[in-house]
Structures are given as C-alpha cells and as structure tokens.
C-alpha positions in Angstrom: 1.9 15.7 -27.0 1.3 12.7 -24.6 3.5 12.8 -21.7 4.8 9.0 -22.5 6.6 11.0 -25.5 9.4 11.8 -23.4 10.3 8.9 -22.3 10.5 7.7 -26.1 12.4 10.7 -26.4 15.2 9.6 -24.5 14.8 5.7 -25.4 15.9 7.5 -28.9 18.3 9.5 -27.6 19.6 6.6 -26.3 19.5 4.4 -28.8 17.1 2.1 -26.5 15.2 -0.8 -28.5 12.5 -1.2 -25.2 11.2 0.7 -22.4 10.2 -0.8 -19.4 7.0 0.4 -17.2 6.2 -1.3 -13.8 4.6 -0.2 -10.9 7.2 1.3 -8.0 10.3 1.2 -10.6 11.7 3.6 -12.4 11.3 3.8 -15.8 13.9 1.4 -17.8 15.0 1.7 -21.3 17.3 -1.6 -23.4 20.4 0.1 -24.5 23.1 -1.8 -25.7 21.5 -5.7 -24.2 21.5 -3.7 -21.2 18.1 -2.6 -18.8 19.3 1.2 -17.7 17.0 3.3 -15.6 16.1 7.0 -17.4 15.3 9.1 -14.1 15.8 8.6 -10.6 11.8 8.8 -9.5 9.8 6.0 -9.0 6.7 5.9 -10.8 3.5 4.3 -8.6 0.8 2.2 -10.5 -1.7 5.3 -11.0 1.4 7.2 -12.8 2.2 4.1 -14.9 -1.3 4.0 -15.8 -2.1 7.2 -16.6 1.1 7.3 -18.9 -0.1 4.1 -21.0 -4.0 5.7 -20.9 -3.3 8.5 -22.9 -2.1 6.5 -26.3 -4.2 3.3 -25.8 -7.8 3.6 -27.7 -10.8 2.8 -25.6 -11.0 -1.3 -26.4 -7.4 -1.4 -25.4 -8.0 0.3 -22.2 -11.1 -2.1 -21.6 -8.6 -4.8 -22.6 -6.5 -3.3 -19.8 -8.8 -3.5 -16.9 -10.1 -7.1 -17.8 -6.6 -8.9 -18.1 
C-alpha cells in the first residue's frame, strides 16, 4: 500500500472532498468548505515528493520534473 493511502484514509474518514500537499505545510484536507490540517508535522518538498512518486506512472513523473 502506498504511503499517500493514509492520508486518503482520513480525507474519507473525514468526509474531505480535497487534500492539499505543499512543501513546508502540513497536510490539508476540504471538509465541510473548510481547509483543516490532518497531522501536526510538516512535510518538506522531498516528503511531498516522494508521497505523489509512488502513484504517478513514469510520464507523469517526467511531466513532474519538466513543469
């Protein structure tokens, strides 16, 4: 299971519609019209990146790097 999978674990538990990933922010999940963070802990650009890497197929992680 990808690691990412938790997070949409709780964006379901939560009855989230989004969640949010950026660089030095916690994750965020929409719940109710409203951004809410899901853990305390920051996650730094390599984290981010290494979350999104394990579901994206190798032209959408070329994709990536380019834009």
């Amino acid at each position: 299971m990808a690691h990412i999978d938790t997070l949409f674990k709780i964006l379901k538990e939560k009855k989230g519609s989004d969640l949010h990933l950026s660089p030095e922010n916690s994750p965020l999940v929409r719940a109710a019209g409203d951004l809410v963070p899901i853990m305390a802990q920051k996650l730094n650009h390599e984290q981010n990146k290494s979350l999104l890497y394990e579901i994206m197929t190798e032209p959408q992680r070329k994709q990536f790097e380019t834009t």
